[in-house]
N, C-alpha and C positions, 0 to 999 in steps of 0.2 A: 340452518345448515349453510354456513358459506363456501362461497366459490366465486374466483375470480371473475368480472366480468369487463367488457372494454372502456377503457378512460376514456375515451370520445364522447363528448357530449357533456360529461358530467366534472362539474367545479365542486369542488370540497373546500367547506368553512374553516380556514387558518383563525383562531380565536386570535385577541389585540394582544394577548399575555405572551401567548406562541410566536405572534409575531416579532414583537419586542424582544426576545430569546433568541429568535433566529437574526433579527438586524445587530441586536450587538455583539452575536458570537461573527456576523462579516466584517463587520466595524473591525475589529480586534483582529479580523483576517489582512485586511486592507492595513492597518496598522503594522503587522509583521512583515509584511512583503515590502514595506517599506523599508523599514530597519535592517532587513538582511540587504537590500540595495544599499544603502548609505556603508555598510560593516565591508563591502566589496567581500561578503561571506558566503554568496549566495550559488556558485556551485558545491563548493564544500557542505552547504548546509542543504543546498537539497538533497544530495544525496545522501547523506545523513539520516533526514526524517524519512528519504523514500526508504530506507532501510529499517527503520524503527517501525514504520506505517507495515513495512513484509514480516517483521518481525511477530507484532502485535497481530494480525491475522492467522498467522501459522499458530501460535499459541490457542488462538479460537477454538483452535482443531484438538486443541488436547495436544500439544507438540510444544518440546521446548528447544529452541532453535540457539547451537551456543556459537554465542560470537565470533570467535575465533577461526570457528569452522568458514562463517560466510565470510567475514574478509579476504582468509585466505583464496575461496573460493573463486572470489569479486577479482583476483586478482590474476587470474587467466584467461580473464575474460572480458568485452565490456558490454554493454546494456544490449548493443546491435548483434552480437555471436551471440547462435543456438548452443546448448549445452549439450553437444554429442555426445557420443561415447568416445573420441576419441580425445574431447577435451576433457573430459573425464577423468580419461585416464591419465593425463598431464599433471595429474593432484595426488595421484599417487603417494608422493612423497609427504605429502604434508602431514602432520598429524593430525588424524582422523580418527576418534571415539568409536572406531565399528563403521558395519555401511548404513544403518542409520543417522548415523551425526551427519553422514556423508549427503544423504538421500532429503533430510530435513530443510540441510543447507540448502542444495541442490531448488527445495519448492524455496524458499524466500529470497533467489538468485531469481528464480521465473518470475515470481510476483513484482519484483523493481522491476525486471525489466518490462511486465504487462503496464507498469506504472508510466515507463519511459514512452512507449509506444503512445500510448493515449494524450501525455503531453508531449509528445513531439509531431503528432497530428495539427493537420488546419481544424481548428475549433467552427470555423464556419460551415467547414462542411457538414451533410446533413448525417446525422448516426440513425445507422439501419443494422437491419438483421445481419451483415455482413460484420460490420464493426463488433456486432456483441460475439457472434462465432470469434472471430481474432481474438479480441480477449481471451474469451474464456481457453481458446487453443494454447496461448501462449502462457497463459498461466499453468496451466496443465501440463503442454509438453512443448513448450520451451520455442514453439513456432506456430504460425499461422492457420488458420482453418482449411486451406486450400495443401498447404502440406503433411495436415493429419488425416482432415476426413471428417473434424469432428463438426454433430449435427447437432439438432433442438430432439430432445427427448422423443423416442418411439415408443416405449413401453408404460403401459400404468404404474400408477403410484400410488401406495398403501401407504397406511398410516401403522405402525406396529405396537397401536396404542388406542385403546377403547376410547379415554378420556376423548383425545384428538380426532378418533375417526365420529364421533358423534354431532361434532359442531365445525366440521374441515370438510370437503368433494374436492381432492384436486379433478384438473380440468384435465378430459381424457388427453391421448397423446393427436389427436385431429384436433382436437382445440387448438394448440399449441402454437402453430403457425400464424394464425390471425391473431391471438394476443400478443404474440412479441410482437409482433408488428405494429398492433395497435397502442403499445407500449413506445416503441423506439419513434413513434409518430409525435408521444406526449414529450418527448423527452426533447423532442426538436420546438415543440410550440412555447417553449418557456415563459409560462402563462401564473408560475410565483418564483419568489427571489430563489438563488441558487440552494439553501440550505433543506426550504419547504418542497421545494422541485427533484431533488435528489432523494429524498426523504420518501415520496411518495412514488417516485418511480420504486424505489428499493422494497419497499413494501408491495407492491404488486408483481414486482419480478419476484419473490417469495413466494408470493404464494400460488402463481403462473407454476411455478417447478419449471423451466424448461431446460434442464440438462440432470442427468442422475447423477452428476457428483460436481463440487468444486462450486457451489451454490454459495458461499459467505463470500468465496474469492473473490467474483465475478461479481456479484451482487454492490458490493462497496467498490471495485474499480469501475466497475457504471457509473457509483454517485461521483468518484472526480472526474471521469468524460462529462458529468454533468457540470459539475466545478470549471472545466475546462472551457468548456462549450457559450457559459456563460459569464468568462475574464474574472471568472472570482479568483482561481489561484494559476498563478503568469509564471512566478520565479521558484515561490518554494512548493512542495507537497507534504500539505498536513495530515498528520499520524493519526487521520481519525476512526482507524481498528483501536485503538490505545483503550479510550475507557470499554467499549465491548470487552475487549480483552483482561480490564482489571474487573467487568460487572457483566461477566457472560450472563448470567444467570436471567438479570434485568435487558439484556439487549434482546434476548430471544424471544422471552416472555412479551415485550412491548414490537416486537417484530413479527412476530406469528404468535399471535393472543389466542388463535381458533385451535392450534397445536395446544393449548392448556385446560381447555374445553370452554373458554369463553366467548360467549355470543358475539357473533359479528356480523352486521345486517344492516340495512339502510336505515336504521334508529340510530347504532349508537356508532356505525364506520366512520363518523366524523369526529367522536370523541376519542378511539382507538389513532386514530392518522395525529391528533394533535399532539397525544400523547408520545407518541413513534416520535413525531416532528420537532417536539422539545428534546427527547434523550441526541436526537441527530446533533442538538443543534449546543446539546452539553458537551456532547463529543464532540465537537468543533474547537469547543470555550479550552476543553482542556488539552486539545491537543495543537491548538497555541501557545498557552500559559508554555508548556512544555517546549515548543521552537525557543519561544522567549530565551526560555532558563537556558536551554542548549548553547544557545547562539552565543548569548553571554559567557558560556565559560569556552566555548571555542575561541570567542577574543580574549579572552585570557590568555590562552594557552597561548595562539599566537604571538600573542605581547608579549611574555616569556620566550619563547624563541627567539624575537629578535634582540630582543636583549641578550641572548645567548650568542648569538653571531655575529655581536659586534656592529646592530643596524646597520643592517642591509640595504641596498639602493631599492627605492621602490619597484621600479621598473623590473629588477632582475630576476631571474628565476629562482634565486634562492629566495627570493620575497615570496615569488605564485607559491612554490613547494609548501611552506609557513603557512599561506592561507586555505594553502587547499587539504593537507596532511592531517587538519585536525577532522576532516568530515571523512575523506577518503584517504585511512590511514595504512592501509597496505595495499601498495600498489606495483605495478613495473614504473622503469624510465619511459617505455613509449606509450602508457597508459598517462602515464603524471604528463610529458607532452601534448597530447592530445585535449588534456582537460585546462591546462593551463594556457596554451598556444606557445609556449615557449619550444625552443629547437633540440632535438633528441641531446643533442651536444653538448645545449648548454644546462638541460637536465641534470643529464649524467655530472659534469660539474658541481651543478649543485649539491644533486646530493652525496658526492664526494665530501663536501662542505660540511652538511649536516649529520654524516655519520662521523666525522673529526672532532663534531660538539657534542659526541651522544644523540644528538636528538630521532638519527633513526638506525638500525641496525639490518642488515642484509641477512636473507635466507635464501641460500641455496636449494634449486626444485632437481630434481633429477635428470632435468635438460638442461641443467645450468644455465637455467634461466635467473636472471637475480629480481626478487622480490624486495622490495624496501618495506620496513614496515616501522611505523612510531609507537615506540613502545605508551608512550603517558597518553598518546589518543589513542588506542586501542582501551584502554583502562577507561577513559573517560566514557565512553561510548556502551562499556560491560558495566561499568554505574550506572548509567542511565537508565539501562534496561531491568536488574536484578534492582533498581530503586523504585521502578514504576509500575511494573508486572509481576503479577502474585510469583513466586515461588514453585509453585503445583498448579500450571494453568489446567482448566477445566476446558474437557470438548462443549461447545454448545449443540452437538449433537447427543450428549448424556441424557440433555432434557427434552430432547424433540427424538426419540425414538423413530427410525422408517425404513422401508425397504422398499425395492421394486419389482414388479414383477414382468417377465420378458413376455 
């Protein structure tokens, strides 16, 4: 029967094959973050991938999140504003699929922006039980743990599954305090490289349970504060929900092995973590290959622009608009200033400019507020997504049945 017990004290064997798997899917990391710096693409493409990364997690859930919807969304708002009700209600206008389309959007707006909060943190500070409430608050609703309230788990946890409950004990809800803690302790002594360190915290934060919902969320935005914490990723944020999301089936199963009724005990915990620590580290592999190919047809598109206006002076705003439009393609003027450092003024010029070439068109909100939006990177960005993730995403809660009880 297992049950989680404290990482203190105890080192777990990275096999040399594991190891190798996780050095070159950083390698490859280290390699991309470069190439988006030389491309001067690297706001536009992080937000990008941090939107692919919200994407590919909300699908985990059995949710399919359309594009459309979160641009528009993204575009009343930026990563620092909570998502009231009464910004909310500013989206009114939009074309909305029902209040689900709405409500879907709505979680993969919180997820970038729990994404932003974590990389816009001091990485050297130390991550404690406070930092993981924030997360998981703002994933959830939209702000901090000190403005919701939200705790570590009170109540037990059942498993709604014979198989699982025979070879699983989650840890009562008194446990709970000392393992995140004695978790968020491992996660500061960075004792293996970032991919094998993130890998193993996530796996024990699993099976800890310490919150009754928003457990995949929260569990993978830990492993990039762990990414963070240890300068693996600076400029861009890699989409590593993407393969979970196209192989839920495989992420869960090599994630919670005890949920499938599989032995997990100090015999073979070393061979189940290895195994966890390569899929982490495949999810890394591919959700590079994927920056890559991204990145690439954003400089396309770019290049096409300018050539559409007539090359542009570098310097100028209508240049920032071009490099930033293809990542964040529907936006305001004082959002597109903000991201580019150019002057509301000479914004709004530009894309004066750029709707004179087609390249973007205006939508009016019901406060006449004016939205800009690129029609061929909006396109580019719903390719990426309906090319990479199944069609019919599966919850990975299908196969790990559970309830709680108060």
């Amino acid at each position: 029967m297992f049950t989680p017990e404290p990482l203190k004290g105890r080192a777990f064997f990275v096999s040399p094959e594991t190891q190798a798997r996780t050095a070159r899917a950083e390698r490859m990391f280290v390699r991309m973050e470069s190439k988006a710096q030389e491309g001067a693409m690297g706001v536009a493409l992080r937000r990008a991938l941090a939107r692919l990364e919200a994407v590919s997690t909300i699908r985990i859930e059995g949710k399919r999140p359309r594009v459309k919807a979160i641009l528009f969304l993204e575009s009343v708002l930026d990563e620092r504003t909570a998502l009231t009700d009464e910004k909310l209600q500013s989206t009114d206008a939009f074309d909305f699929e029902g209040a689900n389309d709405r409500e879907v959007a709505v979680e993969v707006v919180r997820y970038v922006q729990a994404l932003e909060h974590i990389y816009r943190g001091d990485g050297a500070r130390p991550f404690g039980v406070e930092e993981l409430l924030d997360i998981h608050s703002i994933v959830l609703h939209g702000k901090p743990a000190n403005e919701t309230g939200s705790t570590l788990r009170r109540s037990p946890f059942r498993l709604d599954s014979e198989v699982g409950a025979k070879a699983y004990a989650p840890p009562s809800p008194q446990r709970i305090p000392a393992l995140v803690e004695d978790l968020c302790m491992f996660i500061n002594r960075q004792e293996y490289a970032p991919t094998a360190q993130s890998a193993i915290a996530h796996f024990q934060f699993e099976s800890i349970k310490p919150f009754k919902s928003g457990m995949d969320k929260t569990g993978r935005l830990m492993c990039h504060a762990v990414f963070h914490r240890q300068g693996l990723a600076r400029s861009i944020i890699a989409p590593i929900g993407l393969e979970p999301a196209i192989d839920t089936k495989s992420h869960a199963e090599l994630l919670m092995p005890y949920h499938f009724g599989k032995s997990v005990d100090g015999q073979n915990l070393g061979k189940h973590l290895n195994r966890w620590i390569e899929f982490c580290a495949w999810s890394e592999e591919v959700s590079i290959r994927t920056a890559d190919a991204f990145l690439d047809a954003m400089l396309r598109l770019k290049d096409a622009w300018y050539e559409e206006l007539g090359r542009p002076n570098k310097g100028s705003a209508a240049m920032a608009l071009i490099t930033l439009l293809p990542g964040v393609p529907v936006l305001t003027a004082s959002q597109a200033a903000r991201l580019s450092g150019k002057s509301v003024t000479a914004v709004h010029d530009a894309f004066a400019r750029l709707e004179a070439a087609g390249i973007v068109e205006v939508v009016e909100t019901s406060q006449r507020n004016r939205v800009f939006s690129a029609p061929r990177a909006v396109t580019l960005f719903e390719e990426l997504v309906n090319k990479l993730v199944p069609n019919d995403p599966v919850a990975r809660n299908s196969f790990v049945p559970s309830f709680f009880i108060s």
